[in-house]
C-alpha positions in Angstrom: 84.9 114.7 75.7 84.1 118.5 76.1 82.6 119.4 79.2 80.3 122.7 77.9 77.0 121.8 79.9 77.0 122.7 83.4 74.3 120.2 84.5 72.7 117.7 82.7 69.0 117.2 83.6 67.9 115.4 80.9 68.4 111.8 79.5 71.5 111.8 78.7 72.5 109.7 75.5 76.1 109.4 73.8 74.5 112.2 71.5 75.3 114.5 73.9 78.6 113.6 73.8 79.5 113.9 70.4 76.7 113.9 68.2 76.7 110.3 68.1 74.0 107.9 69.1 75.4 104.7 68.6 78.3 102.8 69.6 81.6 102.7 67.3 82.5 99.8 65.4 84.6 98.9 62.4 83.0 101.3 59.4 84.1 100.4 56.3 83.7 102.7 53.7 81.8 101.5 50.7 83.6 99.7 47.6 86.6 98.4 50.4 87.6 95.5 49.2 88.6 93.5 52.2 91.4 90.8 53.4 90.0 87.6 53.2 92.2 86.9 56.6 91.0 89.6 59.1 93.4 89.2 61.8 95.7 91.8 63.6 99.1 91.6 65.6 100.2 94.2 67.8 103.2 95.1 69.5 102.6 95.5 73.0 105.6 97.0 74.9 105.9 94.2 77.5 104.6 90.9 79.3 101.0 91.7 80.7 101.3 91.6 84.4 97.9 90.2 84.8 94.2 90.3 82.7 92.0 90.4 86.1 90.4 94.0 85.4 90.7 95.0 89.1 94.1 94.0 89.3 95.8 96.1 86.1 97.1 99.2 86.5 99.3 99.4 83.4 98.1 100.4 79.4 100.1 97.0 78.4 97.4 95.1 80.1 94.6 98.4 79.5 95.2 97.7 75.6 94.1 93.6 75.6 91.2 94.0 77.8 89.6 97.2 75.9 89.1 93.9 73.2 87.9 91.0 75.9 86.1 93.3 78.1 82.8 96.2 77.6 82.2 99.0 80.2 78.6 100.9 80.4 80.2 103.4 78.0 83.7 103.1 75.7 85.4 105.8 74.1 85.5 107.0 71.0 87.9 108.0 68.9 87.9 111.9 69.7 87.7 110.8 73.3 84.2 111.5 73.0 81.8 109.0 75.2 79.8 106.2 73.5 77.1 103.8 74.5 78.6 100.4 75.8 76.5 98.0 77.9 74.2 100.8 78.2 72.4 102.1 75.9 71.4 105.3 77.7 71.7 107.0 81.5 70.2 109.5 82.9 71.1 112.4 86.1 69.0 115.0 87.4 72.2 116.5 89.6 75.0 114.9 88.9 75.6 112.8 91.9 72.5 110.1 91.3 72.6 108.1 88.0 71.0 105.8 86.5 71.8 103.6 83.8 69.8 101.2 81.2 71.8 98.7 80.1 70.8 96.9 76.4 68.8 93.7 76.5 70.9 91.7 73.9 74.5 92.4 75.6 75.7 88.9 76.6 79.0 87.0 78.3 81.4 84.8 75.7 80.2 82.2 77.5 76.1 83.2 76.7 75.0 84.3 80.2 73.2 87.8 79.7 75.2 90.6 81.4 73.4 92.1 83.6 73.1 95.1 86.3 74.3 92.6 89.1 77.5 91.8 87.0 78.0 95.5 87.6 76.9 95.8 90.7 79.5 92.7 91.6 82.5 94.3 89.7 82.0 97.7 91.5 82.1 96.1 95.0 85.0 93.7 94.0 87.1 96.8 93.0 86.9 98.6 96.1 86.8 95.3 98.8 90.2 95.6 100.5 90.1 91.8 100.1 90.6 92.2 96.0 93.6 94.5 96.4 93.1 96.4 93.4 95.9 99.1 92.8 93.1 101.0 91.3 90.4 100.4 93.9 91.1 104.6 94.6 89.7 104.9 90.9 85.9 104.7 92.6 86.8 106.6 95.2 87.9 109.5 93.5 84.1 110.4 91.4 82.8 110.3 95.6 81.1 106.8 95.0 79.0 106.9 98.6 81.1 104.7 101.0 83.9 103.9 98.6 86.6 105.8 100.6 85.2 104.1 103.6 85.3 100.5 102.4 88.6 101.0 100.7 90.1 102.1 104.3 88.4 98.9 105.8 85.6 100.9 107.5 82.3 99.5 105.9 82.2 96.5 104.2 81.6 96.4 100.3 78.6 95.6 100.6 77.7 99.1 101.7 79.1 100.7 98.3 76.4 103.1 96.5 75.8 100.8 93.6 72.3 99.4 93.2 71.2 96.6 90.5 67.3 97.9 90.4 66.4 95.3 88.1 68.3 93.2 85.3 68.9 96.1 83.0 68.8 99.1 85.6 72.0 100.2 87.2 72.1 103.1 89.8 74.8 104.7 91.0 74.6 107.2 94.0 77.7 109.6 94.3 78.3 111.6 97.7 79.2 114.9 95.1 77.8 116.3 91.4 80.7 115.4 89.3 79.8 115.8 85.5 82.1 114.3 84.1 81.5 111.1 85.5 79.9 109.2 82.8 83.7 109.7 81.2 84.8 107.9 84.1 83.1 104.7 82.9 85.2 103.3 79.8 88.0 102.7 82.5 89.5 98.9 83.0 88.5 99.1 86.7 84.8 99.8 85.7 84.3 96.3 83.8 82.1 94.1 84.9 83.4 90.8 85.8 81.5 86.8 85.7 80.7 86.4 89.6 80.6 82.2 89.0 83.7 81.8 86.9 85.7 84.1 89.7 84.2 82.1 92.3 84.7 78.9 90.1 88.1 78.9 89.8 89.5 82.0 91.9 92.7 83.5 90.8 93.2 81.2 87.7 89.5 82.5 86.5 91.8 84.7 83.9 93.4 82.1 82.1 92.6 80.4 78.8 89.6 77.9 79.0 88.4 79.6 82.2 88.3 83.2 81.0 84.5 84.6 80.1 84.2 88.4 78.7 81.6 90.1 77.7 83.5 92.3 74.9 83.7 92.1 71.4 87.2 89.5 71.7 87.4 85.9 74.2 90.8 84.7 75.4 92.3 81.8 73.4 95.5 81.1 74.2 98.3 83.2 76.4 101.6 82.1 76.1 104.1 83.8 78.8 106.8 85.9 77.5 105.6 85.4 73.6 101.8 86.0 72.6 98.3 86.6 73.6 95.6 85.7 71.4 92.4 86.6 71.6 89.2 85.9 68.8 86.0 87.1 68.0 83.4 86.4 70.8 80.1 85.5 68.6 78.1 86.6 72.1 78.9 90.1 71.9 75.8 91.9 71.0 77.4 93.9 68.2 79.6 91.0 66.6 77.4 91.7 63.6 79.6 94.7 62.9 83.2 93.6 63.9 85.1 92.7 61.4 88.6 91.4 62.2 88.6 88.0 63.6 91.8 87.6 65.3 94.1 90.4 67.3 97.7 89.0 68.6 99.3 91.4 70.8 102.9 90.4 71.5 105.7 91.7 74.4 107.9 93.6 71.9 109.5 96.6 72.6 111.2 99.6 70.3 113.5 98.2 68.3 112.5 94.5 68.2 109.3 95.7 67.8 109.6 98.1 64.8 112.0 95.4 63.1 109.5 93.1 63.6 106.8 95.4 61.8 109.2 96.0 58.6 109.3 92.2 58.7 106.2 91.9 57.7 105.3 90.2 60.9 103.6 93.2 62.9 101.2 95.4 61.7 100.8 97.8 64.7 104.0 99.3 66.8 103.3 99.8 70.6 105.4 103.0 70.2 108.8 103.7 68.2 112.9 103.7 69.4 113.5 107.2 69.0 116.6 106.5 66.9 114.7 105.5 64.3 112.1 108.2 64.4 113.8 110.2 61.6 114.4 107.3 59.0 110.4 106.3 59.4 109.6 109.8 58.8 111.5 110.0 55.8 111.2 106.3 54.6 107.4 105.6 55.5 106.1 109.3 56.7 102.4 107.5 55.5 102.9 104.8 58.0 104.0 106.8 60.9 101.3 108.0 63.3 101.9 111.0 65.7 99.3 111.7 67.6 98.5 114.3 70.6 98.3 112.2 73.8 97.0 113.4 77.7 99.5 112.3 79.5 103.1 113.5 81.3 106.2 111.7 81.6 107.9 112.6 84.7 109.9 111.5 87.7 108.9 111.1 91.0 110.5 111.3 94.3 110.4 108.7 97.5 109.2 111.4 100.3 109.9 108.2 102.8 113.8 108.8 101.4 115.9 110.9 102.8 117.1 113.4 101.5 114.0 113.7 99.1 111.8 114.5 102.3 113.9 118.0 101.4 112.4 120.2 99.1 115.2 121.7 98.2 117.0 119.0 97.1 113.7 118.0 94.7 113.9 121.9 93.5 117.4 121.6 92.6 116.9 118.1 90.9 113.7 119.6 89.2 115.8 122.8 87.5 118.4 121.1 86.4 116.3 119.0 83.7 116.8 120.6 80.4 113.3 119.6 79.5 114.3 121.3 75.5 117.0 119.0 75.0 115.0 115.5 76.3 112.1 116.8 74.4 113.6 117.9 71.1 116.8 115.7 70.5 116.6 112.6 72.9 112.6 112.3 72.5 112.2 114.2 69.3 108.8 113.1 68.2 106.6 116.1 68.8 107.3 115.6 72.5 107.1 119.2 74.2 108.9 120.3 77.1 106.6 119.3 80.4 106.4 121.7 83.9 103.4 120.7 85.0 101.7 117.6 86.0 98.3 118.1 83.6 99.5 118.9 79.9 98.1 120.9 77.4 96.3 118.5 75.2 93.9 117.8 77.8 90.3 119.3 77.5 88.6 122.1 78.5 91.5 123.5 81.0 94.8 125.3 80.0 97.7 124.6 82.6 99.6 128.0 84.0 103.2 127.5 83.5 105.3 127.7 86.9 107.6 130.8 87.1 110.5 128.5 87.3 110.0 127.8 83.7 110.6 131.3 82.5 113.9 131.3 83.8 116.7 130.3 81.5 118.7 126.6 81.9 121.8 128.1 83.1 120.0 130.5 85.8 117.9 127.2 86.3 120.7 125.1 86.9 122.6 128.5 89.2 119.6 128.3 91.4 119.9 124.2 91.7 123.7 124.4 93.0 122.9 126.8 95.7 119.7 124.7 96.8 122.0 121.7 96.9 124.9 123.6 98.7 122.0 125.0 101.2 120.7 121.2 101.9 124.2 120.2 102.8 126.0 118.4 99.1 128.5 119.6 97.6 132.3 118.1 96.5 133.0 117.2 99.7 129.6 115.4 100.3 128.1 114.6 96.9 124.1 113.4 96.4 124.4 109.8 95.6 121.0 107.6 94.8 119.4 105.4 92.7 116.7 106.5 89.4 114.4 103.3 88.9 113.4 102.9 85.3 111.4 99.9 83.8 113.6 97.8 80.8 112.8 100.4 77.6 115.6 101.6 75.5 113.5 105.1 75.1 113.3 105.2 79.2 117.4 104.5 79.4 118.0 107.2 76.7 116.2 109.9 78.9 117.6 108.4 82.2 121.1 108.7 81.1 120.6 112.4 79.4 119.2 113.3 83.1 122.3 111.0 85.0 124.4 113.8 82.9 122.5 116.8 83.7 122.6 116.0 87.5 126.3 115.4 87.3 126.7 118.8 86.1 125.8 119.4 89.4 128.2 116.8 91.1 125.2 114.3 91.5 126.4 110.9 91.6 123.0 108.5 89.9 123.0 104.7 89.4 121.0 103.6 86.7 118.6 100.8 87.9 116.4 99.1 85.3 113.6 96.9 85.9 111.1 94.3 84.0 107.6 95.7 84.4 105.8 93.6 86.4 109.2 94.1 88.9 109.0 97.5 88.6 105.5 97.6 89.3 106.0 96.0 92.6 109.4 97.9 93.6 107.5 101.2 93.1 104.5 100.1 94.9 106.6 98.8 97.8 108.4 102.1 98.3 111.9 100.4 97.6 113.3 103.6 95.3 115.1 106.8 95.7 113.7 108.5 92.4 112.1 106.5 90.2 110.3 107.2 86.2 107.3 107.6 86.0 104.9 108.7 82.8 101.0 109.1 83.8 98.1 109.2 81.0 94.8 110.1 81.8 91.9 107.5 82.3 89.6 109.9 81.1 89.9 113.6 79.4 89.7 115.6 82.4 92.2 117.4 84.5 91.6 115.8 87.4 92.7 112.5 86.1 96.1 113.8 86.2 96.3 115.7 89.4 94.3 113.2 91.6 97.4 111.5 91.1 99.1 113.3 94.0 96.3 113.1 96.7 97.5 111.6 100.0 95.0 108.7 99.6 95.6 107.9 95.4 96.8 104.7 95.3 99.2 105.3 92.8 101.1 108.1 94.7 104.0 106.1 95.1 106.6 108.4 96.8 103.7 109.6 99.2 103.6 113.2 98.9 101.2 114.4 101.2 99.6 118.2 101.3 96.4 118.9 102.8 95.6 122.0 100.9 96.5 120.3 97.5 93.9 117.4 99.2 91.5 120.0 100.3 91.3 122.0 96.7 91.2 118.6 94.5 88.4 117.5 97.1 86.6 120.7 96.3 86.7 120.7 92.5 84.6 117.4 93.0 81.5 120.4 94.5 82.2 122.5 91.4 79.7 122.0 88.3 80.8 124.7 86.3 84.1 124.3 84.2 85.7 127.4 85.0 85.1 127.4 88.9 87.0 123.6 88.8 89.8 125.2 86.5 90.5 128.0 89.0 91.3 125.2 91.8 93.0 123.2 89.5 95.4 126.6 88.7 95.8 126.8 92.8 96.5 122.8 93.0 99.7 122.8 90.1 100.8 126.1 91.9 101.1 123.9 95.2 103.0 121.0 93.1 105.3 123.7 91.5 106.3 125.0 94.8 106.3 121.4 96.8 108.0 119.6 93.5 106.9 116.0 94.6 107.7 115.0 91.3 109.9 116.3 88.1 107.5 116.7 84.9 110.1 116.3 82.0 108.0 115.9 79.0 104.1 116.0 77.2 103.6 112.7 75.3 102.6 111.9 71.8 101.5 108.4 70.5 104.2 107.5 67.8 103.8 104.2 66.0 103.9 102.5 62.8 100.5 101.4 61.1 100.7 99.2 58.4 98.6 101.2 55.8 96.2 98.0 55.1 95.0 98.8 58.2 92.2 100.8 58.4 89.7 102.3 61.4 93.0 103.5 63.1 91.7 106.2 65.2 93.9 109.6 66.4 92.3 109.1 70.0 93.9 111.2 72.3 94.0 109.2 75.3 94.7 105.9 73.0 92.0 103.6 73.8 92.6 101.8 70.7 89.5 99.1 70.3 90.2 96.0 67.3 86.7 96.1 66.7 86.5 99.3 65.5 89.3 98.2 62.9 89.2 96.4 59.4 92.1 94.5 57.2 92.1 96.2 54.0 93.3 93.3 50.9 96.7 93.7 50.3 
């Protein structure tokens, strides 16, 4: 969405957001002829790690439950903020809201969903007791209390959520962030089904126990091969979805694109780079590039040695030739990354460091005397470990970098890592340097730099400044776009100088669409929905 209005004191419906009042769903243009067998299979990168909402903190898992699951608001395909369970909300400063959820939105399993189910799912997120690698997500709009109850100082109980009535939501923040309604189409913002959790606990997410309130139900999840999921004839707008089954399989790159010119897949999760070329010349109609806010980078372990040393980040940081993994490893439409926030995002244009103006071979002068300064050199070469999860793209850039820091007699093993593995090993804080690649939950600037607060829960190698804290903490005060942009120019010149982590490229969404396919959206933070899709006959 585009943040233009400084503070919105009026009822504030998804017309403001867009120009559109009601919620997206599969539009078929008249005379389609349709498939008579509406289903869809996607490939989806890798195994899901879990389908608990406050448990995910990955787009493999993101992607199945933006079908099984229905926030107060989704996103649409510019970005743009639609009605979900609410129909409309309301602020008069930015910091108390109120939302009125629709009347006919109703669980798989019947129940009506209700302000409670919200109210519930807000206080699960954020009670230490849930865990939830993304219980900071509430923190960080200044949710009264959540910073408190996530550091086990209040209880959940305590969080600034209210259920008013059945169809009233409230939600009292601590500062006027505008752009928090944006906030709301995020995974850790579902509601969840109080009785099934506390029915059956930590098996409430598996087939036959699983209730959603989207417009898909869980039928069947077979480990390591398939999860299907089928129309849920609750879901208040089934009227107007149209395909009735989605299958979203663990294939990645190359199995996956072989599968899809088998005939068997009609949706990539992304595309092996090697074949880029060949499905740009072979298919170019098939092929969807699309501009994406996020950054793929890597990240140091502060806790580490000798990454507690700037220097020895600086020098790592330089001697990426960011051109080369951009234009002939990545070679998509990838652009060189070196800052955190990338330029596709809206409304704020990151300032390129100084370090970027210089040339590779002056970057890569400066690196070798930062490393000689910190102590390496032939006698006493930099060995560690650069963590990747198992992706052929992820190896190709690892071992282009491996070769670029053994320019500078860096020695780097090459450690690769199943997801859900490599989940946990970063988490844990059991790397040296490991990749990294961060997309916005919502299109806003700060859902890229928050990312490097002392408290963010997904600041793995726990870089800690408190002027980057303080200025981020700050932006949450500022109302007006350009007063936030000016603290966000201060915060990346802090990360260019500190160099907690090594941005390396700007993504773009790259996959093959089967062209029967049709209500694929170009949304740039690619919160693909099935309902909003259609089988064309074939």
């Amino acid at each position: 969405m585009t943040h233009k209005k400084t503070i919105i004191n009026t009822l504030l419906v998804a017309a403001l957001f867009g120009g559109i009042s009601a919620a997206q769903a599969a539009d078929v243009p008249a005379g389609t002829k349709l498939a008579d067998v509406q289903t869809l299979v996607k490939g989806n990168g890798s195994e899901p790690a879990t389908l608990d909402p406050h448990k995910v903190e990955g787009t493999v898992e993101s992607n199945i439950l933006r079908d099984l699951f229905e926030g107060l608001v989704s996103s649409g395909p510019k970005g743009e903020v639609l009605p979900g369970v609410a129909e409309s909300w309301e602020t008069k400063d930015n910091k108390h809201f109120v939302f009125h959820l629709r009347k006919d939105a109703k669980w798989s399993n019947g129940d009506p969903v209700t302000a409670h189910d919200f109210e519930f799912a807000f206080k699960r997120a954020v009670d230490p007791k849930t865990a939830s690698p993304y219980s900071w997500y509430l923190e960080i709009p200044t949710i009264i209390n959540a910073s408190a109850i996530i550091a086990g100082k209040q209880p959940a109980d305590s969080l600034g959520v209210k259920a008013v009535d059945d169809y009233t939501f409230e939600v009292q923040l601590e500062k006027a962030v505008p752009y928090f309604v944006s906030m709301l189409s995020h995974t850790t913002t579902y509601p969840v089904p109080k009785k099934v959790i506390e029915q059956y606990g930590e098996k409430w997410t598996q087939p036959g126990h699983m209730v959603s309130n989207g417009a898909y139900q869980l039928k069947d999840w077979v480990v390591n091969e398939r999860v299907d999921v089928e129309r849920n004839p609750n879901y208040w707008n089934n009227a107007k979805t149209v395909v009735n089954k989605v299958t979203y399989l663990p294939l990645q790159n190359t199995a996956d694109l072989n599968r899809y010119l088998a005939g068997e897949v009609d949706m990539t999760y992304q595309m092996p780079i090697e074949r880029f070329k060949q499905m740009k010349k072979e298919k170019p109609d098939e092929l969807k590039v699309t501009g994406y806010v996020g950054t793929y980078y890597y990240q140091y372990n502060f806790k580490k040695k000798p990454f507690d040393d700037v220097r020895v980040r600086t020098a790592l940081s330089y001697a990426i030739d960011r051109n080369v993994i951009a234009d002939k490893v990545m070679g998509q439409g990838q652009t060189p990354g070196y800052t955190l926030v990338p330029d596709f995002v809206d409304g704020f244009k990151p300032v390129a460091p100084d370090w970027s103006k210089l040339t590779q071979a002056e970057r890569n002068t400066k690196a070798k005397e930062l490393l000689t300064e910190a102590g390496f050199g032939p006698g006493h070469p930099l060995k560690f470990e650069l963590l990747y999860n198992t992706d052929d793209n992820h190896k190709k850039v690892a071992v282009a970098v491996a070769s670029m820091w053994k320019k500078l007699g860096v020695e780097v093993s090459l450690v690769n890592q199943e997801w859900k593995t490599y989940l946990q090993t970063k988490a844990q804080g059991q790397f040296d340097v490991g990749r990294a690649g961060w997309i916005a939950d919502y299109n806003e600037a700060s859902s890229m730099l928050d990312l490097m607060q002392t408290t963010h829960g997904n600041n793995d190698g726990k870089y800690s400044n408190a002027t980057f804290d303080k200025l981020m903490n700050e932006s949450r005060d500022q109302v007006d776009d350009a007063s936030r942009n000016k603290l966000y120019v201060q915060a990346e010149e802090i990360l260019a100088k500190d160099m907690p982590i090594a941005p390396i490229y700007q993504y773009v969404t790259a996959r093959m669409v089967k062209p029967f396919v049709g209500g694929y959206p170009a949304n740039p933070l690619d919160n693909l929905y099935s309902k909003d899709m259609y089988i064309v006959a074939h």
